[in-house]
C-alpha positions as CSV (number, residue, x, y, z in Angstrom):
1,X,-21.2,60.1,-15.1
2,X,-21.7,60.0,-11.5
3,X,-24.1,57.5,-11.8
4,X,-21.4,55.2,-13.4
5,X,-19.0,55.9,-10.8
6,X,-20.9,55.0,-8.1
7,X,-21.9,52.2,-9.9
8,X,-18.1,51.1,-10.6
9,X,-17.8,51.9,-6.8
10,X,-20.0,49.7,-5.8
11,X,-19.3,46.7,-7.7
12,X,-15.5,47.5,-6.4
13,X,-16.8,46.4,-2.7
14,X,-18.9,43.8,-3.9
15,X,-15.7,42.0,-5.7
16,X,-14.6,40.1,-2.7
17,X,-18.2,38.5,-1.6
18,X,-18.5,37.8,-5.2
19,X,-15.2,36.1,-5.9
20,X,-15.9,34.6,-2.1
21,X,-19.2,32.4,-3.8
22,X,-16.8,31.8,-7.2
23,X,-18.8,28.5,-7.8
24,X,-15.4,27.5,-9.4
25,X,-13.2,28.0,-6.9
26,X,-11.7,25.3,-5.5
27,X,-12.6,22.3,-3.3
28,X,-11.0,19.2,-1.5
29,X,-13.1,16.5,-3.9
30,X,-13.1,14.3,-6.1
31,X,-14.6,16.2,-9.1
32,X,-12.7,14.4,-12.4
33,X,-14.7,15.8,-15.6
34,X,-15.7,12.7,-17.8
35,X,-12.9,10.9,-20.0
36,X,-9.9,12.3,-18.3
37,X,-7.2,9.9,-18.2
38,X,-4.6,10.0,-15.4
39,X,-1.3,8.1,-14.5
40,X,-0.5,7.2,-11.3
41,X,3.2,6.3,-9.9
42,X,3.3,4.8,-6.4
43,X,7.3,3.7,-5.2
44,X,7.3,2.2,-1.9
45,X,10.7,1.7,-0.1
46,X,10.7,-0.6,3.1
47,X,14.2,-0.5,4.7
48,X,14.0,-3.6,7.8
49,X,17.0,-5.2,10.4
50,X,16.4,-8.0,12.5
51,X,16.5,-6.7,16.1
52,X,15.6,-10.1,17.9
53,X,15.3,-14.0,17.5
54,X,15.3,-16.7,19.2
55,X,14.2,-20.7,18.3
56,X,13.3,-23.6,20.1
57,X,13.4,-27.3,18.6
58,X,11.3,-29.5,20.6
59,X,10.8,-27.4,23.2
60,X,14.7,-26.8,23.5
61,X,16.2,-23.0,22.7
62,X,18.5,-23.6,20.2
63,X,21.3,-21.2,20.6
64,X,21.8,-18.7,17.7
65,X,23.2,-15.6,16.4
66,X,21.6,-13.9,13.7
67,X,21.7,-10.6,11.7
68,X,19.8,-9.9,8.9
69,X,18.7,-6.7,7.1
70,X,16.1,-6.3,4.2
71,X,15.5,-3.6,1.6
72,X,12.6,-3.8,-0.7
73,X,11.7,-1.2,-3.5
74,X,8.2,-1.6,-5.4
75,X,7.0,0.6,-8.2
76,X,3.5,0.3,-9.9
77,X,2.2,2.8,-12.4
78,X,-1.5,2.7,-13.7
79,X,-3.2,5.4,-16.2
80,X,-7.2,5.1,-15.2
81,X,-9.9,6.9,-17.3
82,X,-12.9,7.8,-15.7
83,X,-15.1,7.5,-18.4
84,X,-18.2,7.9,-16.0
85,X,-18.9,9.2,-12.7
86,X,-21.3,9.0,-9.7
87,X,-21.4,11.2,-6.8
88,X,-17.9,10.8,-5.3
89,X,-16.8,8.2,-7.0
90,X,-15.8,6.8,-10.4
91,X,-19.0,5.0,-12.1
92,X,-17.3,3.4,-14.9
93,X,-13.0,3.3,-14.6
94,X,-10.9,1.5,-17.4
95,X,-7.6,1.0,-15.8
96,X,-4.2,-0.3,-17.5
97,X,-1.9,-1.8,-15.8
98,X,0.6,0.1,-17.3
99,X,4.1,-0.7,-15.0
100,X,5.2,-3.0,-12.6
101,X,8.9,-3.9,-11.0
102,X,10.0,-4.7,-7.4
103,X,13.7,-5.0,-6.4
104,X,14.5,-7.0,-3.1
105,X,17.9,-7.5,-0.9
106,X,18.3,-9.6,2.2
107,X,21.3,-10.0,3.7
108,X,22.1,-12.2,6.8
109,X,25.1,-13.9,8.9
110,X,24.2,-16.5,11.0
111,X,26.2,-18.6,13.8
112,X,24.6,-21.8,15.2
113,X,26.1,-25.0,16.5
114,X,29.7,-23.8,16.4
115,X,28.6,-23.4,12.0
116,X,28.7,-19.7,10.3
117,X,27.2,-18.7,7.2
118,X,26.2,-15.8,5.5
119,X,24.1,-15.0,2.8
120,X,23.1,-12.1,0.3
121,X,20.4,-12.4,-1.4
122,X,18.9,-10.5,-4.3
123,X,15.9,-10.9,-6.0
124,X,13.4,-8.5,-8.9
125,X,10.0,-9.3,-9.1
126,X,7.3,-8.3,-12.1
127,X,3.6,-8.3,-12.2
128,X,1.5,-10.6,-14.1
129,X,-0.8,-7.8,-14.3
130,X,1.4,-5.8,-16.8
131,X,0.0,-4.5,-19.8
132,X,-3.7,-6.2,-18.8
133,X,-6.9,-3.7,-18.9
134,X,-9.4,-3.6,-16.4
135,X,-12.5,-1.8,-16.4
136,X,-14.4,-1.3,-12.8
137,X,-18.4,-0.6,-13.3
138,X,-20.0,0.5,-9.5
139,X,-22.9,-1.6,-9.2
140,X,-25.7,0.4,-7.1
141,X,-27.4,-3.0,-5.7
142,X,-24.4,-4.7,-4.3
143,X,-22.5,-1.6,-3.6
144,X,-19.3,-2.7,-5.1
145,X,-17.3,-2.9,-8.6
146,X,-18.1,-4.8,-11.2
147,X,-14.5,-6.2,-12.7
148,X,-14.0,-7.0,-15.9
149,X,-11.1,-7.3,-18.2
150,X,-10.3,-5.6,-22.0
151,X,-10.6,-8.4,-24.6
152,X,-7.5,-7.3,-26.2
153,X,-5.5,-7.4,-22.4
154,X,-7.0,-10.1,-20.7
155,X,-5.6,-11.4,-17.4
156,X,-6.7,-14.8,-15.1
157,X,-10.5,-14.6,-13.9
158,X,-9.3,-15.5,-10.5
159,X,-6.8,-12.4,-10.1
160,X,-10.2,-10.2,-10.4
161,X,-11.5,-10.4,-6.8
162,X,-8.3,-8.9,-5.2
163,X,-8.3,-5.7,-6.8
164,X,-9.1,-2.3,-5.7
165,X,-10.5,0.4,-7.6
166,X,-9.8,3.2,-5.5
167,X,-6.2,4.2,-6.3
168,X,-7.2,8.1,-5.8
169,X,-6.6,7.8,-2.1
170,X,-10.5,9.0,-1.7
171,X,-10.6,7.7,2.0
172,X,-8.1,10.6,2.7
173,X,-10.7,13.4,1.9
174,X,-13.1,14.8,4.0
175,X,-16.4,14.1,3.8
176,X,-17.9,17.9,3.7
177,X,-16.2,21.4,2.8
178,X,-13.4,22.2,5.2
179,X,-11.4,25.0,6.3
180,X,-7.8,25.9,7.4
181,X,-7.1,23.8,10.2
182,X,-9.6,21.7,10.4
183,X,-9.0,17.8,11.0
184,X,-10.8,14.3,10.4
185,X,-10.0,11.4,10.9
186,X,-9.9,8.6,7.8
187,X,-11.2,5.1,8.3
188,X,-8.3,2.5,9.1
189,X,-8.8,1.0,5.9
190,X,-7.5,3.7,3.7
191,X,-3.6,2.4,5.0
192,X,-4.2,-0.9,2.7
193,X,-4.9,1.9,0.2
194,X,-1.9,3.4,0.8
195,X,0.5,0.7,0.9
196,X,-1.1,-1.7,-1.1
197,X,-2.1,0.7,-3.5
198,X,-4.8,-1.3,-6.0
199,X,-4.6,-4.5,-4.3
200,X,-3.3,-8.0,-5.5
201,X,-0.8,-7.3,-8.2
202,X,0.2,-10.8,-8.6
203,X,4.1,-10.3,-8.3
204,X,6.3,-13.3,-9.3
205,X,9.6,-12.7,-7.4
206,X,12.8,-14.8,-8.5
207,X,15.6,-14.5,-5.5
208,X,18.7,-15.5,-6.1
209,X,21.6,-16.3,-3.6
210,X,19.1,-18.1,-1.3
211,X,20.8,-21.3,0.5
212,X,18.5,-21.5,3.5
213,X,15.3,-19.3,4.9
214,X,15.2,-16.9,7.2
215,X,12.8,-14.1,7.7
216,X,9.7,-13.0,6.0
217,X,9.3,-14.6,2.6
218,X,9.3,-12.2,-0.3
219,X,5.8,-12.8,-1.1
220,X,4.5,-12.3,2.2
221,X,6.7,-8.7,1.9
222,X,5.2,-7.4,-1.0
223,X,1.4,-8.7,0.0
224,X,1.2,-5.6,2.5
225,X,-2.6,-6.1,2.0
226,X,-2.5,-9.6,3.5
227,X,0.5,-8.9,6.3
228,X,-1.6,-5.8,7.5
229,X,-4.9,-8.1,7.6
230,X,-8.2,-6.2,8.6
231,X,-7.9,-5.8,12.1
232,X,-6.4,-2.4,12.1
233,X,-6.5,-0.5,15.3
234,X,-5.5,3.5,15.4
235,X,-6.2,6.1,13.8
236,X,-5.8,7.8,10.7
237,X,-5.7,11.5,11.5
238,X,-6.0,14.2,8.4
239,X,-6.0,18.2,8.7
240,X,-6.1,20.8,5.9
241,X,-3.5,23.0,6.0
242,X,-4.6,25.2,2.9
243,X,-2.6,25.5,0.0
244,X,0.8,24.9,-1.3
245,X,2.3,25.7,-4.6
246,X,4.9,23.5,-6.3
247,X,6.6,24.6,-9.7
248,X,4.5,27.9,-10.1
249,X,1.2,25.5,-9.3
250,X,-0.9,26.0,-5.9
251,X,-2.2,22.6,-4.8
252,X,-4.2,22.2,-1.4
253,X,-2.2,20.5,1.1
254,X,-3.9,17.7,3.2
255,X,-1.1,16.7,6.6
256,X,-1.9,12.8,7.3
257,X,-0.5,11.5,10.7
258,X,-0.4,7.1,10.9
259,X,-0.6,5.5,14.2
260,X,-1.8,2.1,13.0
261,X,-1.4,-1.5,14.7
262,X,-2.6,-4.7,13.6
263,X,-2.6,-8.8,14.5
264,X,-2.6,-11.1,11.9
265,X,-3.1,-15.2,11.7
266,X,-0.9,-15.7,8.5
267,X,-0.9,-19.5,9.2
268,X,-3.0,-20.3,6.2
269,X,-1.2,-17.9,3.9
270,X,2.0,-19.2,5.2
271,X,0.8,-23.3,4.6
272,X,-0.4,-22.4,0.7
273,X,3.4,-20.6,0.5
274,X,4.9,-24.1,1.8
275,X,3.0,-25.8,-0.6
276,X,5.1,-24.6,-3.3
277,X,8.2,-24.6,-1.8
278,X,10.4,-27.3,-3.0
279,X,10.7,-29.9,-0.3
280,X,12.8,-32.6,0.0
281,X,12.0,-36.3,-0.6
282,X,10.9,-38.0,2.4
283,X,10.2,-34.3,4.2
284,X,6.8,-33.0,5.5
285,X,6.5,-29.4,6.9
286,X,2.8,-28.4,8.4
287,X,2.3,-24.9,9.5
288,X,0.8,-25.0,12.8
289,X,1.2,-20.6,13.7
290,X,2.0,-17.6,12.2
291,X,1.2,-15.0,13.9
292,X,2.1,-11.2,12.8
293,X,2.0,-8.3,14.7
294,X,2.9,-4.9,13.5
295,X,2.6,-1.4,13.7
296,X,3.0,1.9,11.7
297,X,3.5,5.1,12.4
298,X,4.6,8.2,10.6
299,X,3.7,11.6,8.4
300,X,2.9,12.0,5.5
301,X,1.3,14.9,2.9
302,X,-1.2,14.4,0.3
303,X,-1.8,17.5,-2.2
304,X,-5.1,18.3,-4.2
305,X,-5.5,19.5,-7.5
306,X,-8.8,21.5,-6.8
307,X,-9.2,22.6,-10.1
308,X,-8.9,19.1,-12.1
309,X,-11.0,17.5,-8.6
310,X,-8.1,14.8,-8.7
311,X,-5.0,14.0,-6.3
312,X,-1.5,15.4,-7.3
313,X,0.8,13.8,-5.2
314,X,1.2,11.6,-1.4
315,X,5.0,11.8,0.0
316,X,5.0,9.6,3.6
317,X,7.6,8.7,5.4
318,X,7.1,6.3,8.7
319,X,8.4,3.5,10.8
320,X,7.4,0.2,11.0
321,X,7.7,-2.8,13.0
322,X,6.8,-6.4,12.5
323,X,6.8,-9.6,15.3
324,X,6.7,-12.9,13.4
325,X,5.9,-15.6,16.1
326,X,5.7,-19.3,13.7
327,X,5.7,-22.7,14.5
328,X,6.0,-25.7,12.3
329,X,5.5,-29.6,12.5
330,X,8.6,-31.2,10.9
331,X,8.4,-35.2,9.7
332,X,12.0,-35.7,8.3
333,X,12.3,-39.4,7.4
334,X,10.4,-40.4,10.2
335,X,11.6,-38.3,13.1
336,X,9.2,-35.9,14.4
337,X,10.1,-32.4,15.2
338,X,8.4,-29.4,16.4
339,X,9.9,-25.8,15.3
340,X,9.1,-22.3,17.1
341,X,10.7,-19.4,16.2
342,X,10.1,-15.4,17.4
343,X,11.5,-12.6,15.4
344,X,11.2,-8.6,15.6
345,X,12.6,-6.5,13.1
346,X,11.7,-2.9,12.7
347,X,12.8,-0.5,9.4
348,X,11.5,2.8,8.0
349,X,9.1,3.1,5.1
350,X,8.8,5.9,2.5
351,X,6.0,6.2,-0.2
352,X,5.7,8.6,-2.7
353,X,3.0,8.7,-5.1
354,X,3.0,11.2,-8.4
355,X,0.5,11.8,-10.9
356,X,1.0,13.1,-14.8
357,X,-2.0,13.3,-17.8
């Protein structure tokens, strides 16, 4: 009888080493099992005014008045199923392309040369992606995904090189076991991931209400991936701040701070837009600058399901603020004219990312 109790006794103090090495417990990774299936919701809300303009015509400032403000709402949803994995990552991913919608407002009054005018704009965009299947296969020799589309849900061959597998914000984790408190810092390039969650989605945006342009074009707005180029200087700070339970359910909580700043040359992006654009007879517009400038900054909070090894939800909320310096070459029935215009506008932006199986 003794014996057993000191037995019991002993295995009463040894409880908390042994729960301590629990090979179970859980971990900031990504540790999916095999054929799960997850749906992913991002909703980005950008919310912009014009702060500043001016514009020169042949060298001469053109005197104007301008206000303008822009809202734009995106939402993409995607279910992935990792039907096989590799150390950290997905090894085979079949993704559908499951929702898509984008909602856009601009609204402007302008004054110049003794004319007014104002305009409100509204446009809804879709993706061409809708409903397609994709399945990404990591290839060990080039170090990148394989892309591939679902016979039954195919999409254009050319959309294939823009997208991005990694819609688990992955670049947010560390890269070895941490502790309460402790902080790393993500590369730059996980803010793409962020924003421009999945890459090209191929949105075709109908605006209506539009009797001249002004501002950034709708398809430069919802192209984050392209405004916010790959010259992105900050940092990306992250620090584990343990755990936090939502509806009965502890997640771990990882605190992500943005201070993020980048120069783009949009001028070719800018000249294949205007190559669309319906110009008038007798008209020829070249794009000789466009240069963007903008930075990002804000907090955000990204929470881990340790158990399933898979994110649970991202809420951010942040500033931003863009400098749009563009010049263009005018030949308008013969008479040469050169444009230049400079605009800041600054705006908050809020994402929120959820996740259901």
């Amino acid at each position: 009888m003794k014996r057993n109790q000191v037995l019991l006794a002993g295995l009463a103090l040894a409880s908390p080493l042994l729960f301590a090495f629990d090979p179970t417990a859980d971990k900031v990774a990504f540790t999916p099992a095999e054929g799960t299936s997850l749906t992913k919701t991002f909703k980005l809300s950008q919310d912009f005014a014009l702060d500043d303009m001016s514009m020169q015509m042949n060298g001469e400032d053109m005197p104007m008045e301008m206000e303008m403000s822009m809202k734009l709402t995106q939402t993409t949803a995607v279910t992935d199923t990792y039907d096989k994995l590799a150390e950290g990552k997905p090894a085979k991913l079949t993704r559908l392309y499951k929702d898509a919608s984008m909602e856009m407002q601009v609204e402007s009054k302008t004054s110049a040369m003794g004319q007014n005018s104002e305009q409100d704009a509204k446009g809804e965009g879709t993706s061409k992606l809708k409903d397609k299947i994709v399945t990404f296969t990591w290839d060990a020799d080039s170090g990148a995904y394989t892309k591939k589309y679902d016979e039954e849900a195919k999409g254009e061959d050319e959309w294939l090189p823009s997208l991005v597998e990694d819609m688990d914000l992955r670049g947010l984790l560390p890269d070895k076991e941490v502790s309460v408190d402790d902080e790393w810092t993500a590369d730059n390039a996980i803010v793409a991931d962020l924003f421009a969650a999945g890459g090209n989605w191929q949105w075709n945006v109908e605006m209506e209400g539009v009797d001249s342009p002004g501002g950034p074009s709708p398809e430069m707005m919802t192209d984050l991936r392209e405004l916010l180029g790959d010259s992105l200087d900050g940092d990306v700070t992250c620090k584990f701040v343990g755990s936090k339970e939502v509806d009965g359910v502890s997640y771990l909580a990882i605190n992500v701070t943005i201070k993020i700043g980048s120069k783009t040359d949009m001028a070719e992006f800018m000249t294949d837009q205007m190559s669309k654009a319906e110009v008038p007879e007798g008209v020829t517009i070249e794009v000789s600058k466009m240069d963007m400038d903008t930075t990002m900054e804000g907090k955000g909070t990204l929470l881990w399901d340790g158990k399933a090894g898979l994110m649970h939800s991202f809420e951010y909320e942040g500033e931003f603020t863009m400098i749009m310096d563009m010049g263009m070459d005018i030949d308008a029935f013969g008479q040469q004219m050169k444009n230049d215009m400079h605009m800041e506008m600054s705006g908050d932006m809020k994402l929120d990312v959820s996740t259901s199986k």
